[in-house]
C-alpha positions in Angstrom: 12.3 -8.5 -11.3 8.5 -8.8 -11.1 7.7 -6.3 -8.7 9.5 -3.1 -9.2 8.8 0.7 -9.7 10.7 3.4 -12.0 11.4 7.0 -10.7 11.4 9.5 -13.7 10.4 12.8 -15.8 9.0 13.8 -18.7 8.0 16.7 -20.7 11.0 18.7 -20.6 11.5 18.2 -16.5 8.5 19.6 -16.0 6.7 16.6 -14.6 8.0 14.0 -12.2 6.6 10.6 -12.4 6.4 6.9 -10.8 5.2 3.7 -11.8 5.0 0.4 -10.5 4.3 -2.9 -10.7 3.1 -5.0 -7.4 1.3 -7.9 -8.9 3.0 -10.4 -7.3 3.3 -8.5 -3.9 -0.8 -7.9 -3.8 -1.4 -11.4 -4.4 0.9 -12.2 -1.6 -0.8 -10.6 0.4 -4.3 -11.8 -0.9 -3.5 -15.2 -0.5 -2.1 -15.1 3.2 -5.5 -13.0 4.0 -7.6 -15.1 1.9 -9.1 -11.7 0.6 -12.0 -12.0 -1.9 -11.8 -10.0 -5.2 -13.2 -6.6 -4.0 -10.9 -6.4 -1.0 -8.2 -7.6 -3.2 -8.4 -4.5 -5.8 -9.0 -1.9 -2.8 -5.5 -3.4 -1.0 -4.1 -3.6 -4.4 -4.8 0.1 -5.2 -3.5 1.5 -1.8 -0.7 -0.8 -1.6 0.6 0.3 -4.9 0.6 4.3 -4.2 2.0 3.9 -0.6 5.3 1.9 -2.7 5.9 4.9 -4.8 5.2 7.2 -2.1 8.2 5.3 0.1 10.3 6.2 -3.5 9.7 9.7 -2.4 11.8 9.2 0.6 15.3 8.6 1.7 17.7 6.5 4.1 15.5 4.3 6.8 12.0 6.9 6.3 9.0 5.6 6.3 5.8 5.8 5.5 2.1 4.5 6.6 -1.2 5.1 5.2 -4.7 4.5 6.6 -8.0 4.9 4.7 -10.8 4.6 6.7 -13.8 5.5 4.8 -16.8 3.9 6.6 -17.2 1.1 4.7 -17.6 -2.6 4.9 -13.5 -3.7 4.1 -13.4 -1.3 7.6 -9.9 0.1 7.6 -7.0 -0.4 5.0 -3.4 -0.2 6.0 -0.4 0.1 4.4 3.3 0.6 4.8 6.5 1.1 3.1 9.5 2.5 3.0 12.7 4.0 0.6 14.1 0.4 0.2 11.1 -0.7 -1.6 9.7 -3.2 1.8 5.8 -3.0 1.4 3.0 -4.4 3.9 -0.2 -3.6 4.4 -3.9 -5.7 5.4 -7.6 -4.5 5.6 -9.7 -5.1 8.8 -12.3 -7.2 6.5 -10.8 -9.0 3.7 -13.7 -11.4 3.0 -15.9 -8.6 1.0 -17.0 -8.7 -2.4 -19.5 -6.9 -4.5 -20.8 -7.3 -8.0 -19.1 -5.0 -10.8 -19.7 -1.7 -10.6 -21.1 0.1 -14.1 -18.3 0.7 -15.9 -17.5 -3.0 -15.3 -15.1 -3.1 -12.4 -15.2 -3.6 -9.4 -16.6 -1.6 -6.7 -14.2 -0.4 -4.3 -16.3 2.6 -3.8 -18.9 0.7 -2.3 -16.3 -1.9 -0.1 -14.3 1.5 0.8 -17.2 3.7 1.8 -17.3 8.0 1.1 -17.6 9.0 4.4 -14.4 9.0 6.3 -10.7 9.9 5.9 -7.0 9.4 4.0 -4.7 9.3 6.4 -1.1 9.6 5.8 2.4 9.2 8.7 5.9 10.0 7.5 8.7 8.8 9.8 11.4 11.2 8.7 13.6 10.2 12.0 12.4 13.8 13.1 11.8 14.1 16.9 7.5 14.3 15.6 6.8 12.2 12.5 4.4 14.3 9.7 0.8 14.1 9.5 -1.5 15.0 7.1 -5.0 13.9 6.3 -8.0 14.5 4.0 -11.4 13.6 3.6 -12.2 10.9 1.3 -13.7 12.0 -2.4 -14.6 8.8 -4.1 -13.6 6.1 -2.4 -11.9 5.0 -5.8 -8.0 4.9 -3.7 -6.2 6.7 -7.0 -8.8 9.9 -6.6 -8.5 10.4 -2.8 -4.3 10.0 -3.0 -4.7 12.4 -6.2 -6.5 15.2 -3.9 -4.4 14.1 -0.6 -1.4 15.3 -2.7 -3.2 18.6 -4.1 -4.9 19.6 -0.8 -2.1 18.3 1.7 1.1 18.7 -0.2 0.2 21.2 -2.5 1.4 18.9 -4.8 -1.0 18.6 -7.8 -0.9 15.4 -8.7 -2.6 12.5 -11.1 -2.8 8.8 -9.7 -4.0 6.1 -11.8 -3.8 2.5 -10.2 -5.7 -0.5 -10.7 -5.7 -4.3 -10.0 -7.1 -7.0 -12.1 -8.4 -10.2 -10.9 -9.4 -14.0 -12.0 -12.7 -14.1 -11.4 -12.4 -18.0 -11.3 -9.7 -18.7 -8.8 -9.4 -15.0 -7.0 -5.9 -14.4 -8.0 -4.2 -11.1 -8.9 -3.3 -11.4 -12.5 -2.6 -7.4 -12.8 -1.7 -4.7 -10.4 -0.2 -0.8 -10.6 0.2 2.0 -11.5 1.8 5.6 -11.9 2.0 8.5 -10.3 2.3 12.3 -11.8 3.7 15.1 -10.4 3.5 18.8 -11.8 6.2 20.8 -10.8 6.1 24.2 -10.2 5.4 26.7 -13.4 4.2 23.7 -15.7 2.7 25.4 -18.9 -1.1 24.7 -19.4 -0.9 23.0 -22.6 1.4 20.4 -20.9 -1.4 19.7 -18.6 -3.7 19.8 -21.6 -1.7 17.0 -23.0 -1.2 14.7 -19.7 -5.3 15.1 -19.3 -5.6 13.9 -22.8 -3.1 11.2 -22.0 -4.5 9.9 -19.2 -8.1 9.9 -20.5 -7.0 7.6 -23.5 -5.5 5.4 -21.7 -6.9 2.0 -21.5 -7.3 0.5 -17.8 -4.1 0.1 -15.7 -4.4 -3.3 -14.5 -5.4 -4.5 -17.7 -2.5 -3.0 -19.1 -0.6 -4.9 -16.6 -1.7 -7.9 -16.9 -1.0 -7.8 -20.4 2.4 -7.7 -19.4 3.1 -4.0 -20.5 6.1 -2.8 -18.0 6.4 0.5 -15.8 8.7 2.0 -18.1 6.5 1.1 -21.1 3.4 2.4 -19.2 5.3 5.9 -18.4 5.7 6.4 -22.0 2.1 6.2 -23.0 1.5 8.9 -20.3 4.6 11.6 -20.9 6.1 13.1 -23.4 10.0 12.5 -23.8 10.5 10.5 -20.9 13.2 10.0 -18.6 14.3 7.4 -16.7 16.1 8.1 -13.8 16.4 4.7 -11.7 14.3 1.4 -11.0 14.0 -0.1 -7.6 12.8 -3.6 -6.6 9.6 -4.2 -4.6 9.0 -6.8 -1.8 6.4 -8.0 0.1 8.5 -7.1 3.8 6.3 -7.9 7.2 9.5 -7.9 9.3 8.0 -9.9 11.9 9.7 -12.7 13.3 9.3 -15.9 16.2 12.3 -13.9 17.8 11.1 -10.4 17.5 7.8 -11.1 19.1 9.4 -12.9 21.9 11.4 -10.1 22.5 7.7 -7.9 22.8 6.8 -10.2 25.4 9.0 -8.9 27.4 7.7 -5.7 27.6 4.8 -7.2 29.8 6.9 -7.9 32.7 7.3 -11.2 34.4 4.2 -10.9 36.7 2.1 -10.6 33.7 3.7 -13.5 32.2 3.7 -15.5 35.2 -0.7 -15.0 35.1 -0.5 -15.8 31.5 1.3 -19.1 32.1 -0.7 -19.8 34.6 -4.4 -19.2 33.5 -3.5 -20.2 29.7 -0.8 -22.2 29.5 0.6 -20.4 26.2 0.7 -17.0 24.5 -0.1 -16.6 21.1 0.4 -13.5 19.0 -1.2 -12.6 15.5 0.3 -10.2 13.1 -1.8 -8.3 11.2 0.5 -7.7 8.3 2.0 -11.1 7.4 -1.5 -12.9 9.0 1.2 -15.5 10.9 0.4 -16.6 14.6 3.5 -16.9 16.6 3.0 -19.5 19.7 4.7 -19.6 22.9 4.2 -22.3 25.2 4.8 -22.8 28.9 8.1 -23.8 28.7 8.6 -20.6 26.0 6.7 -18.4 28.9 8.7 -19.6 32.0 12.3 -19.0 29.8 11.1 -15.3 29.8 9.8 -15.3 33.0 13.3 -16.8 34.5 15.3 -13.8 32.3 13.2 -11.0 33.9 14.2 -11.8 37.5 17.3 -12.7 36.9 
């Protein structure tokens, strides 16, 4: 199971945690978008929380998250839900900078400060929830670490990362955890997760090193718990079949204007980056079905 997460707690039940492992889904989804290394590690990041955020959930819920912080990579979007299918794409994946100064790279500066996190929970409610905040550092883990504080009253520590070869632009190294205090956590518990996490080497390093959610959890809790593990896939859900059924919607005069100025339709998905073609013959079937 390369890609996979791990629900647990630690210190006594006081802290609930997740931590993941999307290597293999990020560079998925780099190599269908052809996204260059900084683009890579900002999808990487966001991709990465929004799994373990649709671990939080339950049934069919889902959940989709936009970060749109004025930058060049434009927006990022991502989506997932409690069966571990993950998606997501930026609106610019060709953007790359040079290392920032602590020597990664700058998502900051491809991301942009001035903007919002946006975050939409289908809970199969008759309104899904919405919450937003403004973006802090443009870093992905700080700005879901305050969404989670500010929004959910949830205070929360997010540390993700994704490593990349600089040589061929492949993701040797992406994810990360998530901590959660629960309600009446003692101070010197915090005191110890702070110390924890400030020791801690870098994520994606650790990663690509080959060190495993579970074995990352323990370097970050005390007497950790692991509750249960679930699988991560790369899920766009698209299909020839579904998006001929979406032509439908636009009725058969619309079709019939289509056929007849262009010859063909053509759909792109944005997720998966596939273009779906329907010729004339494809168009007049519809066409045919609607007046029937």
């Amino acid at each position: 199971m390369n890609n996979y997460l791990i629900r647990a707690t630690g210190f006594g039940g006081h802290v609930r945690a997740f931590a993941a492992r999307t290597t293999g889904i990020v560079e998925e989804i780099r190599r269908r978008h052809d996204m260059w290394n900084t683009a890579s590690a900002a999808m990487g990041r966001t991709i990465t929380v929004t799994s373990m955020m649709g671990a939080m959930l339950k049934g069919d819920d889902r959940i989709a998250v936009k970060i749109s912080g004025g930058g060049p990579i434009g927006n990022i979007i991502a989506e997932a839900n409690a069966n571990g299918e993950v998606k997501g794409y930026v609106t610019n994946p060709h953007v790359h900078f040079d290392l920032n100064d602590m020597g990664k790279l700058d998502v900051r500066r491809a991301v942009g400060t001035d903007g919002f996190l946006f975050v939409t929970k289908d809970l199969g409610l008759r309104e899904p929830y919405q919450g937003s905040v403004p973006i802090v550092s443009g870093e992905i883990g700080e700005d879901f670490s305050y969404y989670f504080s500010a929004s959910e009253q949830t205070p929360s520590a997010v540390g993700v990362g994704v490593l990349v070869n600089p040589e061929d632009h492949s993701v040797i190294g992406a994810g990360g955890f998530i901590l959660q205090l629960l309600p009446g956590t003692p101070d010197e518990i915090i005191t110890s997760i702070e110390k924890r996490i400030s020791e801690l080497p870098q994520v994606s390093r650790l990663i690509a090193e080959g060190v495993t959610p579970e074995e990352l959890i323990g370097r970050v809790l005390e007497e950790p718990v692991i509750h249960s593990k679930l699988e991560l896939v790369f899920n766009c859900g698209c299909s020839q079949e579904k998006v001929g059924s979406m032509l439908y919607s636009l009725g058969a005069d619309e079709l019939e204007s289509m056929k007849e100025e262009i010859g063909k339709a053509e759909v792109h998905c944005h997720f998966c980056n596939e273009h779906y073609q329907f010729d004339e013959n494809d168009l007049q079937e519809i066409i045919d079905d609607l007046r029937r």
